[in-house]
Residue frames relative to the residue before (quaternion, step in Angstrom):
aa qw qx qy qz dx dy dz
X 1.0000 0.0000 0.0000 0.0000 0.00 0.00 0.00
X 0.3447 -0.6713 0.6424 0.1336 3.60 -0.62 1.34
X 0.9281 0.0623 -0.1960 0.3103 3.30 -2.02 1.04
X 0.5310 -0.6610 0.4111 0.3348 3.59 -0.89 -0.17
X 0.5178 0.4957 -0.3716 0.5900 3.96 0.71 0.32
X 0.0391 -0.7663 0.6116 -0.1929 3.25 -1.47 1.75
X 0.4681 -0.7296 0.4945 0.0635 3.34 -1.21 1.22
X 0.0831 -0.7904 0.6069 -0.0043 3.55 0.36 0.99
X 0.2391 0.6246 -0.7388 0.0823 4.02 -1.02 0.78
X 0.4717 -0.6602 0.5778 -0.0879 2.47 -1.52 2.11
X 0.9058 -0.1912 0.1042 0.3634 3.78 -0.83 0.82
X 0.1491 0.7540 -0.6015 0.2177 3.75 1.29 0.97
X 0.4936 0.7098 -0.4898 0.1119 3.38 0.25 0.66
X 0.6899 -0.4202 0.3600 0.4668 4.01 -0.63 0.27
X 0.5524 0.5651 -0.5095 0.3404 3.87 0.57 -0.62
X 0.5744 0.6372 -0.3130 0.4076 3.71 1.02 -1.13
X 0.7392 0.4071 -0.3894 0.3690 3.80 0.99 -0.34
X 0.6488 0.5173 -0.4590 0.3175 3.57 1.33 0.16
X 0.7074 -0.6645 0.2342 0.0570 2.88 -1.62 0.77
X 0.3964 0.6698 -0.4979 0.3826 2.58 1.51 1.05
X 0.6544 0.5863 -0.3436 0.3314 3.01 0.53 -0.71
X 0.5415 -0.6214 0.4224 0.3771 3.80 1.44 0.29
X 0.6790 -0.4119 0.4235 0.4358 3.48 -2.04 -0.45
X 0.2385 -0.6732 0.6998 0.0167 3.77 -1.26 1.15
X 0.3810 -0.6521 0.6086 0.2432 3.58 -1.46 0.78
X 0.8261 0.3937 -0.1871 0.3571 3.36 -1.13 -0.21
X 0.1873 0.8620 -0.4691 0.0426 3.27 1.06 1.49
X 0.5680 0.5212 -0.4945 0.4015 3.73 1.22 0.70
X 0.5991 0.6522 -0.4643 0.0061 3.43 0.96 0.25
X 0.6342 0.4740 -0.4868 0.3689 3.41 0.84 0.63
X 0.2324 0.6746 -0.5293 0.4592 3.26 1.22 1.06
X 0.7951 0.2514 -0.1709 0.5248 3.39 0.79 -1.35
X 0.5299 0.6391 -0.4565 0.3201 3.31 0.65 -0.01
X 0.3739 0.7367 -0.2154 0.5207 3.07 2.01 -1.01
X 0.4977 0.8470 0.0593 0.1771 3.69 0.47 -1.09
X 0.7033 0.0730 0.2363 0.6665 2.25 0.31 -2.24
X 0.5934 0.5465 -0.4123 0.4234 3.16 0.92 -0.44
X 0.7113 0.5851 -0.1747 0.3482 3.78 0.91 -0.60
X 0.5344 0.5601 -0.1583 0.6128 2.65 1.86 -0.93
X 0.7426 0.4234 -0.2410 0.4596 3.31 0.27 -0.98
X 0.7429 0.3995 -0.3048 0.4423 3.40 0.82 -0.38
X 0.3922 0.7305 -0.2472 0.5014 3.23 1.77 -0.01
X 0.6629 0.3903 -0.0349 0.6380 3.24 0.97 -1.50
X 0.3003 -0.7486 0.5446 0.2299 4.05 0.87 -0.47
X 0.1740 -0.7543 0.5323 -0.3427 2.56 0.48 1.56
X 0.2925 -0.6630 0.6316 0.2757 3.48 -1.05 0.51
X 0.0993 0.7363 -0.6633 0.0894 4.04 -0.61 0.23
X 0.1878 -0.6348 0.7285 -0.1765 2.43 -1.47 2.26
X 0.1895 -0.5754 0.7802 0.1559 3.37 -1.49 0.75
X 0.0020 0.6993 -0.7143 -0.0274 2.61 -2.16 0.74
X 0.3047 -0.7684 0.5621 -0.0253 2.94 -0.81 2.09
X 0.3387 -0.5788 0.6918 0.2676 3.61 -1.30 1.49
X 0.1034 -0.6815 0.7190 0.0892 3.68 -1.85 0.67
X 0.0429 0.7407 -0.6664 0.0731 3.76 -1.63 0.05
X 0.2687 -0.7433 0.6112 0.0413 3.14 -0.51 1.43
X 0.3706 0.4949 -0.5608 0.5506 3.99 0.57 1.06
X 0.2940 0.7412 -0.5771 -0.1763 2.95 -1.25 0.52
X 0.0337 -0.6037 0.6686 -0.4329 2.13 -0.40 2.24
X 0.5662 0.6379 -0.2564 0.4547 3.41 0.99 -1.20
X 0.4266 -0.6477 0.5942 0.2128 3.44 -1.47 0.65
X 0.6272 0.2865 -0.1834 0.7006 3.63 1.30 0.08
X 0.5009 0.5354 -0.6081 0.3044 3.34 0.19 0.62
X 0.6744 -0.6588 0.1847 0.2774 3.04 -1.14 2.07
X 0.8070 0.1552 -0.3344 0.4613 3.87 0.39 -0.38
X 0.3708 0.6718 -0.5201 0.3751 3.78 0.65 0.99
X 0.5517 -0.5105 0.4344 0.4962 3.37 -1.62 0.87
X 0.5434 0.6261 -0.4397 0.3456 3.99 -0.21 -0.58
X 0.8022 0.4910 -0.2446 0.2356 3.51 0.44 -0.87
X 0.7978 0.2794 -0.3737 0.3819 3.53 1.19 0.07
X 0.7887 -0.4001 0.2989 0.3586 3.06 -1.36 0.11
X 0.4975 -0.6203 0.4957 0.3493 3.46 -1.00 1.04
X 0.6958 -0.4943 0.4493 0.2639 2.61 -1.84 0.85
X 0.5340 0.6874 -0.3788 0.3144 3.84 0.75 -0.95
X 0.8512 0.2020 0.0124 0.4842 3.36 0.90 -1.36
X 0.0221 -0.7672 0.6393 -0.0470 4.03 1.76 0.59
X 0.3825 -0.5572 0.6882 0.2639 2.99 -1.84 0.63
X 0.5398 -0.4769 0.6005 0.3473 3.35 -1.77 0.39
X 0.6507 -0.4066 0.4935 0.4097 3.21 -1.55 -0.06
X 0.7093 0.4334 -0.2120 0.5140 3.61 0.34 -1.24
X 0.7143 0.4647 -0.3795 0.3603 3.96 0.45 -0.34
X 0.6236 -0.6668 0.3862 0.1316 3.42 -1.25 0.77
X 0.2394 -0.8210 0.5181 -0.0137 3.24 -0.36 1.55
X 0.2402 0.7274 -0.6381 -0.0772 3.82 -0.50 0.66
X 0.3515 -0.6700 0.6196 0.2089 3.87 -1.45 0.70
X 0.1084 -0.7847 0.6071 0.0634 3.58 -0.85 0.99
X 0.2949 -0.6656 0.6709 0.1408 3.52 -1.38 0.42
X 0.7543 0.2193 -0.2120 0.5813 3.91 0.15 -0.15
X 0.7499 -0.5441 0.2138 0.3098 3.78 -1.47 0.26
X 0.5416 0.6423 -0.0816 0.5362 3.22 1.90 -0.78
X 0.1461 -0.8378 0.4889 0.1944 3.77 0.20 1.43
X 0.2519 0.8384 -0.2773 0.3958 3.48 2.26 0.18
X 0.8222 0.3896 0.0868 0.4057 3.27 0.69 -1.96
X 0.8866 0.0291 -0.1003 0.4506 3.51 0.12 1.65
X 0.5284 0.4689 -0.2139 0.6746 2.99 2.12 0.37
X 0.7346 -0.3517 0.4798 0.3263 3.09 -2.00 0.67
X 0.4745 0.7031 -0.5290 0.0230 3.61 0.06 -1.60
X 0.7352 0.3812 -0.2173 0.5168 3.70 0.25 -1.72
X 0.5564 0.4302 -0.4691 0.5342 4.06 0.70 -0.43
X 0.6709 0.3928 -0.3458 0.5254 3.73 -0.23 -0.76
X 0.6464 0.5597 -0.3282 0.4015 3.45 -0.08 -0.86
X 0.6704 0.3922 -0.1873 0.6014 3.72 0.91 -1.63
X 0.7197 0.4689 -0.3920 0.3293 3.57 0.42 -0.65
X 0.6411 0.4493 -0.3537 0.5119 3.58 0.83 -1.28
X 0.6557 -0.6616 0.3189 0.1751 3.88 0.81 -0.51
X 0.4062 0.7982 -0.2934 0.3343 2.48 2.27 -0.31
X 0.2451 -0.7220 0.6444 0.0577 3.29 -1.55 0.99
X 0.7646 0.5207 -0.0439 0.3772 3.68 1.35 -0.76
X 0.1990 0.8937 -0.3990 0.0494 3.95 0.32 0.55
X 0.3891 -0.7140 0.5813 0.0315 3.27 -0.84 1.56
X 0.0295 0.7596 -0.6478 0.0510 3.95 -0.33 0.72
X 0.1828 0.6219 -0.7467 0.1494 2.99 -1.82 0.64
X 0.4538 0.7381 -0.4585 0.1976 3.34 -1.36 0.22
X 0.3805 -0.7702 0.4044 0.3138 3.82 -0.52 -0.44
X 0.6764 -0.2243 -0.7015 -0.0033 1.30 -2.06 1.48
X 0.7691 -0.3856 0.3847 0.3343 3.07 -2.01 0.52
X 0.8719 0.2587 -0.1328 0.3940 3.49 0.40 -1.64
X 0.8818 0.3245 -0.2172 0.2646 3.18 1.20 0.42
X 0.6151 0.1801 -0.2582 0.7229 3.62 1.37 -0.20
X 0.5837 0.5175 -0.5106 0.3616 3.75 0.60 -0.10
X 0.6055 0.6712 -0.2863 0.3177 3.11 1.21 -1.04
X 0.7691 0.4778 -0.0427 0.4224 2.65 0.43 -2.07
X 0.6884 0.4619 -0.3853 0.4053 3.57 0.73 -0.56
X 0.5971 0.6272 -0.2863 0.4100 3.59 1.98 -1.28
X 0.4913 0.5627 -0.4452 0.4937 3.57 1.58 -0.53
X 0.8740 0.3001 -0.1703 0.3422 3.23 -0.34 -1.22
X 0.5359 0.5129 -0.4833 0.4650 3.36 0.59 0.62
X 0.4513 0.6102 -0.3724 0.5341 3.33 1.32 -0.58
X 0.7883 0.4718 -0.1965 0.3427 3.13 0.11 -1.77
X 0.6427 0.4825 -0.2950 0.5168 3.65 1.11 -0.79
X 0.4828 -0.7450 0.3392 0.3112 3.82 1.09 -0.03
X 0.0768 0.7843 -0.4989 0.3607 2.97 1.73 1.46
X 0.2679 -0.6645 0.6490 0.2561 3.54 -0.92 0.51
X 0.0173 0.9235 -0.3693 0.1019 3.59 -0.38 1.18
X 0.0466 -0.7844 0.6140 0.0743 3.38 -1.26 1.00
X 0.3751 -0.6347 0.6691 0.0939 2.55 -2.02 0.57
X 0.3816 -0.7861 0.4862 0.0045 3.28 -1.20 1.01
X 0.0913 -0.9176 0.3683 0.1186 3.16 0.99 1.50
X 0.7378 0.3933 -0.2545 0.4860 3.77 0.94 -0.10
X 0.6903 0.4511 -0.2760 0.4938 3.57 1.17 -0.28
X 0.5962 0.4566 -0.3537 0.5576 3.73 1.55 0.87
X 0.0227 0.6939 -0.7196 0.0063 3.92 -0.79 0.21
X 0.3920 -0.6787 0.6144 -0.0909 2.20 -2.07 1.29
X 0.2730 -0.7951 0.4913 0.2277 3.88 -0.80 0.45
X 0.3789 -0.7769 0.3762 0.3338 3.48 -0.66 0.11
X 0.1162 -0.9068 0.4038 0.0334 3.58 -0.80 0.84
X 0.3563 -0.6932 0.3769 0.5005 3.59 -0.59 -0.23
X 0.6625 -0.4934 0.5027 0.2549 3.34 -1.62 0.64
X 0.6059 -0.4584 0.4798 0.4387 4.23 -1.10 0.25
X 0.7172 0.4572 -0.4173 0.3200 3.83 0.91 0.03
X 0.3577 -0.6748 0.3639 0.5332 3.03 2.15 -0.27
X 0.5334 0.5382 -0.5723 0.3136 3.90 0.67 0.56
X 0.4136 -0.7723 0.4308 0.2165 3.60 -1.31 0.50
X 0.0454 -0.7691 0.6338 -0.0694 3.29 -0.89 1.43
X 0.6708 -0.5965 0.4067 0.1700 2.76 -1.76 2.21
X 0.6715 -0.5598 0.4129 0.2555 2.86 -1.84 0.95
X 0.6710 0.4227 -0.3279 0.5134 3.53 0.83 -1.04
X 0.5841 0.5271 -0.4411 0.4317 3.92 0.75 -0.30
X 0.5695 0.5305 -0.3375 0.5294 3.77 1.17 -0.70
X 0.6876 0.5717 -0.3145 0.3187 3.30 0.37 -1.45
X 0.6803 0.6417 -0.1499 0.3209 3.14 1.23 -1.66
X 0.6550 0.4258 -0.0116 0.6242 3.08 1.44 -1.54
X 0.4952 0.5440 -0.5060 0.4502 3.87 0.94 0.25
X 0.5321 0.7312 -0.1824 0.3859 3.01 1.15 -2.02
X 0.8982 0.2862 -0.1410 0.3024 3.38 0.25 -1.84
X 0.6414 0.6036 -0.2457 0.4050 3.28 1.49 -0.01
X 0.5604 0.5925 -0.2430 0.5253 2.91 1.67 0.03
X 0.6798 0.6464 -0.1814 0.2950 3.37 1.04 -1.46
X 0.8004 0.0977 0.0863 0.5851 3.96 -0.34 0.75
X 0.6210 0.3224 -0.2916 0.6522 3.13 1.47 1.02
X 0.8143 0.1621 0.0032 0.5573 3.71 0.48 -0.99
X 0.8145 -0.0930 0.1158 0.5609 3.49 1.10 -1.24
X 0.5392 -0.5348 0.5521 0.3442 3.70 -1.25 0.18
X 0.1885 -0.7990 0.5660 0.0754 3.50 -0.50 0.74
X 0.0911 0.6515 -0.7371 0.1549 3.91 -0.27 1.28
X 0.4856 -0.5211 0.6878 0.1401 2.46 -2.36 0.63
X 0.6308 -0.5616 0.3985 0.3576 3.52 -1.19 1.35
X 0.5546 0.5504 -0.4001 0.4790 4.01 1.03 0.56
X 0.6613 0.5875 -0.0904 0.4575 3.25 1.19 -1.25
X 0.6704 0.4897 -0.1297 0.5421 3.01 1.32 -1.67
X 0.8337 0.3035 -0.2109 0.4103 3.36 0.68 -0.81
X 0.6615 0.3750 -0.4738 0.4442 3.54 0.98 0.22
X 0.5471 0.6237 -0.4902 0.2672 3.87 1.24 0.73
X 0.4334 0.8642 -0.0769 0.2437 2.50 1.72 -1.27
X 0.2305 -0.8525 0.4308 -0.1856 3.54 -0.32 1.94
């Protein structure tokens, strides 16, 4: 892996198109995910996928189900790094921070689905590990859910509020414009 700045994508996988999971906002974000991916690999970028697994199958990501791979939008190269996670945190029970420390990287680009939850959680801890970190504020989407009172709140109201809890704390939030006209 050439230079010191990595692409982290978080759970592009097909499970996200069933219908449970209800109505999601942001139906271009693997348009932009698209993007940045290119760019970044342009620029040589490191770029890691990260693939959500589950040995249920029952599970929409359970490993030999239609759900489990990765859209087509964002295939991995041959040469790019593939890690499978089991818990929300591409951090937690993976290689990620070893690879990461090894290739040298100082720099992470994130995106992926969902907002409030492996995007999140992985955008925390990368922070926390003293990753310089972004977030990809258009190239993630968010479903809507209900709240511990059992009232429903809109995806784009999650999304929004995923976004802001992260920002200037864990990571720089840019938009896949922003992101891509800094981008080195």
């Amino acid at each position: 892996m050439k230079g010191k700045k990595a692409l982290i994508m978080i759970d592009v996988q097909k499970a996200f198109e069933d219908k449970k999971w209800g109505e999601r906002n942001n139906p271009d974000a693997e348009k932009n995910m698209k993007i940045v991916l290119d760019k970044c690999r342009e620029y040589q970028w490191g770029i890691i996928h990260i693939q959500h697994i589950s040995d249920d199958p029952e599970s929409v990501f359970y490993e030999n189900g239609e759900g489990f791979p990765i859209k087509q939008i964002v295939t991995p190269l041959q040469q790019e790094k593939v890690i499978t996670k089991r818990v929300n945190s591409a951090f937690i029970g993976t290689d990620l921070d070893e690879y990461l420390q090894a290739c040298q990287i100082e720099t992470t680009a994130i995106f992926g689905l969902t907002t409030p939850h492996c995007v999140s959680t992985t955008t925390r801890m990368s922070g926390n590990l003293g990753y310089k970190t972004y977030l990809l504020s258009d190239a993630t989407a968010a479903f809507g859910m209900k709240d511990h009172y059992g009232k429903f709140i809109e995806a784009e109201t999650i999304h929004h509020l995923s976004l802001a809890t992260v920002h200037d704390e864990f990571a720089t939030v840019l938009s896949t414009q922003q992101f891509v006209q800094s981008v080195r």
